[in-house]
N, C-alpha and C positions, 0 to 999 in steps of 0.2 A: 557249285558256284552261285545259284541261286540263291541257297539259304543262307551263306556266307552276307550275300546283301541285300538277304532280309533283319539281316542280325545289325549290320551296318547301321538301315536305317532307324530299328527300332533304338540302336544305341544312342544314335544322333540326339531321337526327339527325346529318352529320356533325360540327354544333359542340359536340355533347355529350361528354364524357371516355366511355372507352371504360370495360367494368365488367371490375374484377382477377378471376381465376380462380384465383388462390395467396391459402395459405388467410393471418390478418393474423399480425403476429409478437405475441408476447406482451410486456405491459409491463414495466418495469423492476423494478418493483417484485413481481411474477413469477416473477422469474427470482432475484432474491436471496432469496425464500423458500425457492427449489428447491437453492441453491447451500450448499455445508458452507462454516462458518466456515475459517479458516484453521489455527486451532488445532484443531479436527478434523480428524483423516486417515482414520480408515475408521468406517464400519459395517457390522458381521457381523450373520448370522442366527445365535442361538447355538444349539447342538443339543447333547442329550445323551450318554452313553458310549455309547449306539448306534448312534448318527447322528441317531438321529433330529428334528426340528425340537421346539423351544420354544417358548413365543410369547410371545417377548420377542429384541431385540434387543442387540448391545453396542457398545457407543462406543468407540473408542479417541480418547484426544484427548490436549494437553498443558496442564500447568495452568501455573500464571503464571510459574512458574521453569523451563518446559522441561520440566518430566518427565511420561513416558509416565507416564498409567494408564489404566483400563476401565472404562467403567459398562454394569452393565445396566438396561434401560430395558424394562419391558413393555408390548407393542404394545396390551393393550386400553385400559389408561388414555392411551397416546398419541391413540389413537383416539377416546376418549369428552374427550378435550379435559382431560384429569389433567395438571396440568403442574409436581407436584410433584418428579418424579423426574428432568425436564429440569431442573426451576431449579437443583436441585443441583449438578449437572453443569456447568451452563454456571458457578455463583460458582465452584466449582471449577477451571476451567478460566480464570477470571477474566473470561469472555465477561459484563463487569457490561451493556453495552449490549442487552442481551437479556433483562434482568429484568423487561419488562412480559408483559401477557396476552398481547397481540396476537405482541409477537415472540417469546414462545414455543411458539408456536402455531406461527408458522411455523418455527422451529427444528424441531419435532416432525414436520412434514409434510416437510422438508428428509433431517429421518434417514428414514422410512418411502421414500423417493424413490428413496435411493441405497445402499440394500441391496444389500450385494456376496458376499462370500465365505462360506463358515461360520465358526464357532468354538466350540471347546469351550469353557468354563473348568474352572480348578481350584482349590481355595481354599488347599492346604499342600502341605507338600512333600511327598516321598516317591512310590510306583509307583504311574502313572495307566495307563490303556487307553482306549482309543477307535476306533469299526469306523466305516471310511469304505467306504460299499460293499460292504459286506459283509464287508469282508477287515480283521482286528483289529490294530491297530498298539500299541505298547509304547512306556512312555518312564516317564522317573526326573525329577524336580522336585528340585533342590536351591538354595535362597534364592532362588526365584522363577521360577528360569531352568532350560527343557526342553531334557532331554538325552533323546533317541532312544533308543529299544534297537532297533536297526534299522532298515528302511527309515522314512522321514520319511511322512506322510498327506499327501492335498492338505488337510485341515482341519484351520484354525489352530490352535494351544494356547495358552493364556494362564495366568498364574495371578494370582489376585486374593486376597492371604492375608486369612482370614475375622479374623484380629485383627490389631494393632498389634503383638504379640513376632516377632519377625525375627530369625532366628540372626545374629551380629556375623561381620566377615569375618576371616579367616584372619588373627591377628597374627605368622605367620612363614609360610619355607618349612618344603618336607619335608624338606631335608636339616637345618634346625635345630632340628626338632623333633625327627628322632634323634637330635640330639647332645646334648639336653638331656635326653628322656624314651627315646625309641627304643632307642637304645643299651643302656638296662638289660633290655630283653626275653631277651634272649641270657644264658643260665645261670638266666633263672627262669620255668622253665616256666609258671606259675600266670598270672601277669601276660601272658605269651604268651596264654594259652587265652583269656585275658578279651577280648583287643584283637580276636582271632581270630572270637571271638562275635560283637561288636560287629560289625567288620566284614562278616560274613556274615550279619545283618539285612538288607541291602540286598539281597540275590539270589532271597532266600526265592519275594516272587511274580514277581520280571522271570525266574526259571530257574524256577519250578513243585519250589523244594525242601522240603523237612519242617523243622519248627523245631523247635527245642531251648532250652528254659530255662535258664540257667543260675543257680546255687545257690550261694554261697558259706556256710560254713557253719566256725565258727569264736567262740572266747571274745572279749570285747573287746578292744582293744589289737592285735590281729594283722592289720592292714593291710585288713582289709578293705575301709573306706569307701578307702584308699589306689589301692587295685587299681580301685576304680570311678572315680576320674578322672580314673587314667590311661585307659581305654578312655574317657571324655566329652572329655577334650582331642582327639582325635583326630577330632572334628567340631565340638567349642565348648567357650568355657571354663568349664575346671571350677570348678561352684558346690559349695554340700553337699548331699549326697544327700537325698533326702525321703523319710520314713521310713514306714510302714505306720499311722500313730495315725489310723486314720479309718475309713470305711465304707467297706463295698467300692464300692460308687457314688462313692464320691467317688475313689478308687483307679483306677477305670476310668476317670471321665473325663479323670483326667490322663494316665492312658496311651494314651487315643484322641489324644491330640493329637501325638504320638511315632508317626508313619507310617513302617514304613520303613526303620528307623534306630533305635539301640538307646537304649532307655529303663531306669532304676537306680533300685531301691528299696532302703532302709535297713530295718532292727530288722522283718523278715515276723513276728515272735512280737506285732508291738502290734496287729496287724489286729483289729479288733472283731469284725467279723462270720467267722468260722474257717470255717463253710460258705460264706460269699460271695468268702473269699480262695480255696476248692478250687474254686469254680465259676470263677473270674477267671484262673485257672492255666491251667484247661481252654481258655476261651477265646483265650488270648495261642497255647498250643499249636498250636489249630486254626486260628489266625488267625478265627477267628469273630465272628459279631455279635449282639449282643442286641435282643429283639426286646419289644416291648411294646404295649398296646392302652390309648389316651386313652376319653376320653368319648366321643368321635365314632363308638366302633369301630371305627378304623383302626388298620391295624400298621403300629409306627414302629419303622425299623427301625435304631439305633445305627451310628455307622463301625465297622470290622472292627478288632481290635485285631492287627493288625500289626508293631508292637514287637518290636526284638530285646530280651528281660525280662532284665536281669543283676540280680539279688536278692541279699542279704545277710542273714546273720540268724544269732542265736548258739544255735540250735537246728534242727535237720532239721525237715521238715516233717510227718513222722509225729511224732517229740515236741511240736510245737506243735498241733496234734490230737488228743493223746491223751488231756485231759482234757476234751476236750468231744463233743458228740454230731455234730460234722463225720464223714462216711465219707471215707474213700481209698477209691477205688477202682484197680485195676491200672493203667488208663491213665495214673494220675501218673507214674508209673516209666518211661514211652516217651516222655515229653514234659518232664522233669524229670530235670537231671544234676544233683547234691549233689557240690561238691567241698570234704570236709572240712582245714579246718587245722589242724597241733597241734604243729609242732613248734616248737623251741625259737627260731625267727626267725623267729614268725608266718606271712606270706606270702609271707617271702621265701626263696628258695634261696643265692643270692649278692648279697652286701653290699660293696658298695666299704670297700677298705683303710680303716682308721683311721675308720669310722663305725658306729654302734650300728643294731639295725632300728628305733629310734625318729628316730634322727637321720636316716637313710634316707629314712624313710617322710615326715618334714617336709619334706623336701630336693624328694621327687618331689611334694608335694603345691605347694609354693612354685612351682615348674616348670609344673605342670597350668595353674596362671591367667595364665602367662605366655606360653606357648606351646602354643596349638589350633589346631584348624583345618584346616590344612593336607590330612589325612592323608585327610579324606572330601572333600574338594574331589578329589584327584585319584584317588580311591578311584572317585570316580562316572564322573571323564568317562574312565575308564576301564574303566568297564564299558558305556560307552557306544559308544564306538570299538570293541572287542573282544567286542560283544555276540554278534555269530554264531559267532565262532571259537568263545567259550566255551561258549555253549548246542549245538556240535556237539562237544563234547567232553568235555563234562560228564558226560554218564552212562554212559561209560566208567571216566573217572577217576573218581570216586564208587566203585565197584564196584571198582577196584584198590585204593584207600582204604582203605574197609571189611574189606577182605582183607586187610590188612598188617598193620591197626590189632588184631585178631582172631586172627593170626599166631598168636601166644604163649599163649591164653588158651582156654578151652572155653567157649564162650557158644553154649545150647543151647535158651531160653527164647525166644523169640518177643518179649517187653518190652524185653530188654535190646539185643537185634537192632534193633529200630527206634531203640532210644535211641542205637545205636553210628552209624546212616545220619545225624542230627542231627549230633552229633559230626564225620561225613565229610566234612558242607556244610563245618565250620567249617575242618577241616585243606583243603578247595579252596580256601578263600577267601584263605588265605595263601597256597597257592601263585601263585592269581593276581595277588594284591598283591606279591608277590615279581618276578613277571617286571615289573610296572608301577613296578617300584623304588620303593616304598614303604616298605620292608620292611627292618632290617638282620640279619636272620636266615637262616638256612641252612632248604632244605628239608627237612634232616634232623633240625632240631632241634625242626619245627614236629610232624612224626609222631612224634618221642620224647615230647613234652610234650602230645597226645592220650593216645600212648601209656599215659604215668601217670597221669593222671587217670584213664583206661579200668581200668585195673589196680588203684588205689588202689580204686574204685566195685566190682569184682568183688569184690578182697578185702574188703571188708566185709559183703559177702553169704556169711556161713559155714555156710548151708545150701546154697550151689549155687540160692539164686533172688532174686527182686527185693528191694527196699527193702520194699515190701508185705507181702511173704512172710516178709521178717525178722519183723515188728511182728505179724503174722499167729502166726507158731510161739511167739513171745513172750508175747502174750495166752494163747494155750491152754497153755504152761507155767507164767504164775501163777496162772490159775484153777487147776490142777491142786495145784500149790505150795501156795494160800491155802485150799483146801479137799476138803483130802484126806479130810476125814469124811464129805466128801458122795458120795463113792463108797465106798460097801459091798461086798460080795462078793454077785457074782450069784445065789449058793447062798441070800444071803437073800431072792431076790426073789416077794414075797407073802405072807409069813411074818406079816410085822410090817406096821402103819400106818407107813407113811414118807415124811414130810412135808418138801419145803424141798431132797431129793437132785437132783445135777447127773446124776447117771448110777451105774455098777456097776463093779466089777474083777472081772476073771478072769485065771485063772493065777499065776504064778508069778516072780520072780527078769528073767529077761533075755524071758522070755515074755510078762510081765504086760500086759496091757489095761487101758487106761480107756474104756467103753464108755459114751459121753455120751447123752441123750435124745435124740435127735432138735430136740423143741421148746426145751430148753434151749439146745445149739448154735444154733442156729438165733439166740435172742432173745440172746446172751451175744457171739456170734463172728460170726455171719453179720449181725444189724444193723448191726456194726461197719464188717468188710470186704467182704459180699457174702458169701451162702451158699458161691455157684458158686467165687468166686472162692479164699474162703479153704479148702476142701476140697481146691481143687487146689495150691495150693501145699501143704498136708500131704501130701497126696498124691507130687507131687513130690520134696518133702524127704525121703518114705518113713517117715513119719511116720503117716500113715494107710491101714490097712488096706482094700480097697474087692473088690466082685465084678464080676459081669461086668455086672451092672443096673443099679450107679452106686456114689457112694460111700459108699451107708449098706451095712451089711453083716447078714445074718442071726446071729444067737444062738440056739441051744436053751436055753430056761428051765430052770431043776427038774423034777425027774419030781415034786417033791414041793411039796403047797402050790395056789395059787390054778390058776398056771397049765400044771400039770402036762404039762411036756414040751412045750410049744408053742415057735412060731420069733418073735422078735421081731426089730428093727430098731434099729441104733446106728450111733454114727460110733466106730470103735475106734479109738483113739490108743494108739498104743505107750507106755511109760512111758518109752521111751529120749530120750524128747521131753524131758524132766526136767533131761536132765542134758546136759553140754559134748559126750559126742558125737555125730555126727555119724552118723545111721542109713543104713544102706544102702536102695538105693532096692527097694522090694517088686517 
């Protein structure tokens, strides 16, 4: 009986299905949650120029016509079930089958699934960086598309432009663009220098070089706005320049948006704000950024204005300052070239047979809107390809430059020294657009046409110092000039009440002294230019008299009277200041 029901049970359990040990598969509906549409091809983790993680992701997908674009997508409103910034993406992409809650919910859980590689973005063009591991990688954005400056990162680059204006693409080549505009480079310096500029805006942060403003500076009619686009055709077609009539805010933010690549302002004399255009100069110089605090207390911190600045304006920047309470300071002068025009062809040096410099100058502007483009397309993937050669070559050739350019001339000031290394970036950048055959110019013609403009900028400095230092000895010769009664003879000092005087004279003929107050100077010359600054160019010029303590100088008074032989304190300015010549240095 027993065994009978042991047999029972054994029978029982073998008619039972045995139990799976693999785990079940998941259902269909599962698995297309977890799968990217077709029109999807990846999603990045995006990360910033340090590497570091964002939290947000980026879609790459295609929209209804085939073409790539990017969205970013942030993981917390993914996560909290936000499905505003998928729906976008999916009408975009045309994925309409995906417009309810539910599938985009599962869309959203599909991207967080299949997170893959990194990626940076970029919103415009011009020079990005980014450190993958520590180690910082380089590259140039021109109309969308990442050009390397050396080794490539393993993390991706994108660029996603923050608006709708998209540079147009190249309506020629480069060799037809010299044959229409190129070709007139050769025999005019001027328009040389300009494209030169232009061009070596782009090297500024990919080589770590110093920038230089450049200034045209001329009566109307003399090709000014002409010379400017010609250098705009050479990346896009020339529009009309835009002129200074606005606020410096508003001045900056059009030139925040010129990364990189040279940007052109018209009439610098309309700027409203004269303190806001010398602090806008400053920044374009240093490539700098403006910094500001909202309500929250936070520093927000503006893009860098990176701009190669080509300006035009029918006054120098010291006469468009002069009547207002703007200071210069010395630094404009290292960061600022003025290349004046005046001769009887405007801007130009050589004019094709049988044409006027008006007729000229319509001829090349008709040309600028017909043929762009070209010259910064291969200007770029040329510094692309040849990034290391050049940056191992570079601050050699800079210093042979510099040295050549300097040849001819006695340049002893420290200002015009940095302003001439600005100047050196621009003569490499033709050389290197030259071997890139870009270029229908001789290397020689590119250092003669630095050359003169270097030459034309010294001689205009007829004391031996800056732009600064001209406007500097200028001011202390019409104060001198307009109030010659306000300096007395020291013999009278104490004698009399003397009310409203700038200072005292002493001596005589080629000896005489103007011995200014101190506080006078100070509030008349030094709020202007800087106490420091404007004593040392008199100084310099040998214009002013100084000891060994600084550059106020001691005077014995009168034996006779208040201060009976005591020592007082002036700034002694020679009277030779007065006149056309040229004082020897003390």
């Amino acid at each position: 009986m027993k065994n009978t029901t042991v047999k029972n049970v054994q029978a029982s359990r073998a008619t039972k299905p045995p139990v799976s040990r693999t785990p079940s598969r998941p259902s269909t509906s599962h698995i297309a949650a977890c799968e990217l549409p077709p029109s999807v091809k990846h999603v990045y983790q995006a990360v910033d120029a340090n590497g570091n993680e964002l939290g947000s992701v980026v879609v790459e997908a295609l929209d209804a016509k085939g073409r790539q674009f990017y969205s970013r997508l942030d993981l917390m409103q993914i996560a909290q079930g936000r499905n505003d910034e998928i729906a976008r993406l999916a009408v975009q992409a045309g994925m309409h089958d995906y417009l309810s809650t539910k599938r985009l919910r599962e869309l959203g859980a599909a991207f967080l699934q299949n997170i893959g590689s990194a990626i940076h973005l970029v919103d415009r063009d011009g020079f990005g960086q980014v450190k993958d591991q520590g180690i910082e990688y380089r590259f140039y954005v021109h109309r969308g598309v990442i050009h390397s400056l050396g080794t490539k990162p393993s993390i991706k680059i994108a660029c996603v432009p923050s608006s709708e204006q998209k540079l147009m693409q190249p309506s020629c080549d480069v060799q037809t663009w010299n044959d229409h505009i190129g070709k007139y480079l050769k025999g005019n310096p001027i328009l040389l220098i300009v494209v030169l500029a232009a061009l070596a805006s782009a090297m500024h942060r990919a080589f770590n070089l110093p920038r230089l403003i450049l200034m045209i500076v001329g009566q109307s009619s003399q090709g000014k706005t002409t010379v400017q686009q010609i250098a705009q055709s050479a990346r896009e077609q020339a529009r009309e320049i835009e002129n200074c009539a606005g606020t410096a805010n508003g001045i900056r933010a059009r030139l925040e948006q010129n990364q990189d690549c040279p940007a052109f302002l018209d009439e610098l004399h309309l700027a409203e704000n004269l303190d806001g255009l010398v602090k806008l100069i400053f920044l374009v110089g240093n490539s700098a950024s403006r910094k500001t605090s909202a309500s929250d207390q936070k520093v927000h911190e503006a893009p860098p204005l990176t701009c190669g600045l080509i300006a035009a304006s029918e006054k120098t920047l010291a006469e468009i300052v002069a009547t207002s309470r703007a200071t210069l300071t010395e630094g404009i002068s290292a960061r600022l070239l003025e290349v004046v025009v005046s001769g009887k062809n405007g801007i130009f040096h050589k004019i094709p047979e049988g044409l006027t410099p008006k007729q000229f100058s319509d001829q090349l502007k008709t040309a600028c809107e017909a043929y762009y483009g070209p010259l910064w397309d291969g200007w770029v993937s040329g510094l692309s390809r040849n990034h290391e050669k050049i940056a191992v070559r570079l601050p050699a050739k800079l210093q042979e430059v510099e040295a050549e350019l300097c040849s001819e001339l006695e340049i002893t000031d420290r200002v015009t020294t940095r302003m001439v290394r600005g100047l050196a970036v621009w003569v490499c950048a033709g050389h290197a657009a030259l071997k890139m055959k870009l270029l229908q110019v001789t290397r020689s013609e590119i250092i003669d046409a630095a050359k003169l403009v270097l030459k034309e900028h010294v001689a205009r400095q007829k004391h031996g110092t800056t732009p600064i230092g001209e406007k500097v000895i200028q001011a202390v010769r019409n104060l001198i000039d307009r109030n010659a009664n306000r300096f007395p003879s020291l013999s009278m000092f104490g004698r009399t009440e003397q009310g409203g005087i700038y200072g005292y004279t002493k001596g005589d003929g080629e000896d005489r002294l103007f011995l200014f107050l101190p506080g006078v100077f100070e509030e008349l010359v030094g709020a202007q230019f800087g106490t420091q600054m404007a004593t040392q160019k008199l100084f310099d010029a040998g214009y002013l008299i100084a000891d060994s303590e600084g550059f106020q100088r001691q005077f014995r008074l009168p034996q006779s009277g208040q201060a009976k032989g005591m020592r007082k304190r002036f700034y002694a300015i020679k009277a030779s200041i007065c006149y056309e010549s040229v004082a020897e240095a003390t």
